[in-house]
PAZAPA-4460 file (N, C-alpha, C; in steps of 0.05 Angstrom, whole numbers, plus 32768, in hexadecimal, padded with zeros to 4 digits):
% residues 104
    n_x    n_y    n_z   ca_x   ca_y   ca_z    c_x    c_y    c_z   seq   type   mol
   8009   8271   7FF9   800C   8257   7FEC   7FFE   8242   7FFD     1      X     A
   7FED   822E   7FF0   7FE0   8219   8003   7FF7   8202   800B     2      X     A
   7FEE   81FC   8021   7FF7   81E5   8025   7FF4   81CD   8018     3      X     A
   800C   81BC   8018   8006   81A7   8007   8006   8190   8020     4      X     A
   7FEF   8182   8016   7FE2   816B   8025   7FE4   8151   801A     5      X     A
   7FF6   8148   802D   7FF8   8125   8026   7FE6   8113   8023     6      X     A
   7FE4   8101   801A   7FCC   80E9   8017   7FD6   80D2   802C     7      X     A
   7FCF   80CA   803C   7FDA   80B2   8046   7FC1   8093   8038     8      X     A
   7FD3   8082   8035   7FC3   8071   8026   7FC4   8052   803F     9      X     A
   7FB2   804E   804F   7FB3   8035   8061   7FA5   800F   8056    10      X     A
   7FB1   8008   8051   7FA9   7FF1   8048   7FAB   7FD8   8060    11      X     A
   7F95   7FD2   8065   7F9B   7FB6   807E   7F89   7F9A   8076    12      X     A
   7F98   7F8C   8079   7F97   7F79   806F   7FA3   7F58   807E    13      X     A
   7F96   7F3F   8071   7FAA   7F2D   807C   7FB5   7F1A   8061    14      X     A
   7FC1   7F12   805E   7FD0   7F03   8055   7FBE   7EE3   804E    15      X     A
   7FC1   7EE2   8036   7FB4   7EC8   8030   7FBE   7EAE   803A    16      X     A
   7FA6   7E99   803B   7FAC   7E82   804B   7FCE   7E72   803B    17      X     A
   7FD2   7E69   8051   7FF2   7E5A   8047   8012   7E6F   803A    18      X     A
   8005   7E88   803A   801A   7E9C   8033   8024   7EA0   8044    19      X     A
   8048   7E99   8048   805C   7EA7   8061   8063   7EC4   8058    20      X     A
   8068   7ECF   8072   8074   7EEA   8077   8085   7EEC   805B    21      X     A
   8099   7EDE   8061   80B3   7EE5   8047   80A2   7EE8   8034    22      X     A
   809A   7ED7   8026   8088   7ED3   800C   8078   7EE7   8001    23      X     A
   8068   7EF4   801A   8065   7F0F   8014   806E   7F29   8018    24      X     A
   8088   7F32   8027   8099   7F38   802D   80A2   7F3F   800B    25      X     A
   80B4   7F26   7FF9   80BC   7F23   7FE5   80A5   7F38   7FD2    26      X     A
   808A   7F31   7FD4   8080   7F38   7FBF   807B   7F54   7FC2    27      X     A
   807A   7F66   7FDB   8077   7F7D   7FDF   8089   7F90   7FDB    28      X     A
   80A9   7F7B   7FD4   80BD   7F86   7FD1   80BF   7F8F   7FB4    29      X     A
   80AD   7F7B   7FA5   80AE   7F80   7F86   8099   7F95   7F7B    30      X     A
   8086   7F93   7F8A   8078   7FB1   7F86   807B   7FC2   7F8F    31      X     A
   8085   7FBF   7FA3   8096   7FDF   7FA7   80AB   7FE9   7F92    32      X     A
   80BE   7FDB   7F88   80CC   7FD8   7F80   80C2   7FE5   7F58    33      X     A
   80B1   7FCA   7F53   80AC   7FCD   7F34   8096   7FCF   7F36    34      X     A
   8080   7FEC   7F3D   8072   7FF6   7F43   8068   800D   7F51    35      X     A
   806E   800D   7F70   8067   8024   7F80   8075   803E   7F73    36      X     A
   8091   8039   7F72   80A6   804C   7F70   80A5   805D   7F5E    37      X     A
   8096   804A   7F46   8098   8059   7F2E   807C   8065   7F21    38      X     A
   8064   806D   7F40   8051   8076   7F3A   804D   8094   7F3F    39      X     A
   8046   80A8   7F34   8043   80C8   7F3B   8035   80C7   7F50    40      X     A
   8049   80D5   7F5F   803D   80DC   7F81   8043   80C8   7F94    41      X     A
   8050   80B9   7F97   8051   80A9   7FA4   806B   80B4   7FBF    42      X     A
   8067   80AD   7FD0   8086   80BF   7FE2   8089   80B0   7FF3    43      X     A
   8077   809A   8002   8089   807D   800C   8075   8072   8016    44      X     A
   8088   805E   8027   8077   8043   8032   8082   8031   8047    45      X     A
   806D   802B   805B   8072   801A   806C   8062   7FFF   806E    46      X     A
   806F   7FEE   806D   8060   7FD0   8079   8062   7FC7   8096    47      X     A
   804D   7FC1   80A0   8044   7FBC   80BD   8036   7F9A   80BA    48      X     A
   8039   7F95   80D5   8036   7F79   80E2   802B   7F77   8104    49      X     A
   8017   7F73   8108   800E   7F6D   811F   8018   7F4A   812E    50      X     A
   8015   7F43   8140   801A   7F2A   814B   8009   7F14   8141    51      X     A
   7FEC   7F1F   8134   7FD8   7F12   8132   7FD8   7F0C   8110    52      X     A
   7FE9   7F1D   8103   7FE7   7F17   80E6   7FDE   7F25   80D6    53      X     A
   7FD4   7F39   80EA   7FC1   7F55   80D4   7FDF   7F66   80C6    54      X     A
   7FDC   7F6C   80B5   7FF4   7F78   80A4   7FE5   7F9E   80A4    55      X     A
   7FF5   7FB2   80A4   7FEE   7FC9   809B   800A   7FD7   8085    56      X     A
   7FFA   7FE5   806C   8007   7FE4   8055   8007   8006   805F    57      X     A
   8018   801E   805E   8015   8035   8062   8021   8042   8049    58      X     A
   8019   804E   8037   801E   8061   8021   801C   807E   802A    59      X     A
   802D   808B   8025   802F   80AF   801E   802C   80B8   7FFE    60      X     A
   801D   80C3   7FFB   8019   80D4   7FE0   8018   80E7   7FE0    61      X     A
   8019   80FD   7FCA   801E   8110   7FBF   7FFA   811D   7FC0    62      X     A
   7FE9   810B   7FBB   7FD7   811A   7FB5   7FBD   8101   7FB6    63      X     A
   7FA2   810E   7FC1   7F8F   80F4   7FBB   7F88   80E6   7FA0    64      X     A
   7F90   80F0   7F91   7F94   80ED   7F70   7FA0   80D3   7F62    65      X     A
   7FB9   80D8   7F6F   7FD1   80CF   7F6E   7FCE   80B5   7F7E    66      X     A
   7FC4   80B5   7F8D   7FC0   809C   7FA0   7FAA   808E   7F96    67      X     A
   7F93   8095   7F8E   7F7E   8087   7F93   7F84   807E   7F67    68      X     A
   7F90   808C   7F5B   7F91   8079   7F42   7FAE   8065   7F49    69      X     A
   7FBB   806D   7F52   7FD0   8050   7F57   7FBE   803D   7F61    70      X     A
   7FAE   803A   7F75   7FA0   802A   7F77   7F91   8019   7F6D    71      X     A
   7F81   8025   7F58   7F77   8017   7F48   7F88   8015   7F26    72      X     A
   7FA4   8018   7F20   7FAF   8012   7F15   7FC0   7FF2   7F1D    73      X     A
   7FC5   7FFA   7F33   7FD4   7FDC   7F46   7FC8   7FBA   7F3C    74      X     A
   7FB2   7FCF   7F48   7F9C   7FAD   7F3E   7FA4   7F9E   7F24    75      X     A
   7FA9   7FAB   7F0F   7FA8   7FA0   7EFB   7FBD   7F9C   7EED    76      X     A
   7FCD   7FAA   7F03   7FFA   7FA8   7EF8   7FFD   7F90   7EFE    77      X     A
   8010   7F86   7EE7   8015   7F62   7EEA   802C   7F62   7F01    78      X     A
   8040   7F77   7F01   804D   7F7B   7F18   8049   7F7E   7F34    79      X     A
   802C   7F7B   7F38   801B   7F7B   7F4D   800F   7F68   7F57    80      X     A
   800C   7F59   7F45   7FFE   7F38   7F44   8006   7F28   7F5B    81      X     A
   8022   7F26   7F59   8026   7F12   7F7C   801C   7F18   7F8F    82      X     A
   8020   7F38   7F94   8022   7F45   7FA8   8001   7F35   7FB5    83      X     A
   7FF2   7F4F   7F9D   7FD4   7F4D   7FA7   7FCB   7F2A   7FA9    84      X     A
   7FDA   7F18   7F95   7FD5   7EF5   7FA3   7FD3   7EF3   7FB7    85      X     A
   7FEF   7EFE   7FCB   7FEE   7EF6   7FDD   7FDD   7EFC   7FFA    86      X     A
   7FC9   7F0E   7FF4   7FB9   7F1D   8009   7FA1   7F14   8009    87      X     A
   7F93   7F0B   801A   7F83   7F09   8020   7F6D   7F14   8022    88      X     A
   7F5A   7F1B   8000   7F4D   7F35   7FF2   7F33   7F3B   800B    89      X     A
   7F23   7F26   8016   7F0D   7F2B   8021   7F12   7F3C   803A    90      X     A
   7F2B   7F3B   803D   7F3A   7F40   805F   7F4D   7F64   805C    91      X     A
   7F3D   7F6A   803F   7F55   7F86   8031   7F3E   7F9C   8042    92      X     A
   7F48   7FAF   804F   7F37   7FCF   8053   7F4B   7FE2   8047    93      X     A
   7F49   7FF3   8040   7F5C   8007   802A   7F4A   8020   8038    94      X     A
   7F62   803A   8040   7F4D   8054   8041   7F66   8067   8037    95      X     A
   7F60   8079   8033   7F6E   8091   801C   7F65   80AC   8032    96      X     A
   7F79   80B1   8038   7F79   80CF   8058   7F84   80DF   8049    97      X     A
   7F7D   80FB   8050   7F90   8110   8055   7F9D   811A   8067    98      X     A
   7FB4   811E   8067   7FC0   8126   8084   7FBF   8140   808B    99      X     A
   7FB1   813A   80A4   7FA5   815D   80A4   7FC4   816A   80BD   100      X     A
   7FCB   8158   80CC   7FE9   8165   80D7   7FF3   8156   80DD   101      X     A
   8013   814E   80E8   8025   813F   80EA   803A   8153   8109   102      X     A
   8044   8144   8115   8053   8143   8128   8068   812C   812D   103      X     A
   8080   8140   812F   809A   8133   8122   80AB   8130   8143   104      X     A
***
């Protein structure tokens, strides 16, 4: 039987001018929420914060499939809308990995 191979999904980014932490905090809460959760393949997520303001978004998936059409489904979910307001589009790098091993 093959191994099944995760997708890690890295999104970095900064935060648009005059947007606080909470504010987008809040809206990440709502796409995770009425959105991430309820997409095929999806298996979790972390939000990250540097000192300097750079944000990193970390996704696990099921499959590169699975990840890379949530992606381009997101964009256009109205449940997504704050979120992506609040980021800072010119400042987005997005890459889609496979995890080739893990140590626990």
């Amino acid at each position: 039987m093959a191994k099944k191979t995760t997708v890690v999904e890295i999104a970095q980014f900064e935060l648009a001018s005059g947007v606080t932490d909470e504010e987008f905090i809040k809206e990440a809460e709502v796409v995770q929420r009425d959105f991430l959760e309820k997409q095929s393949g999806y298996i979790d997520r972390e939000l990250l914060k540097d000192k300097n303001g750079l944000w990193i978004d970390i996704l696990h998936w099921d499959s590169m499939e699975e990840a890379k059409k949530a992606a381009e489904v997101m964009i256009k979910n109205p449940k997504a809308q704050g979120f992506i307001q609040k980021i800072h589009l010119p400042s987005v790098k997005m890459f889609h990995l496979e995890q080739v091993t893990t140590w626990k």
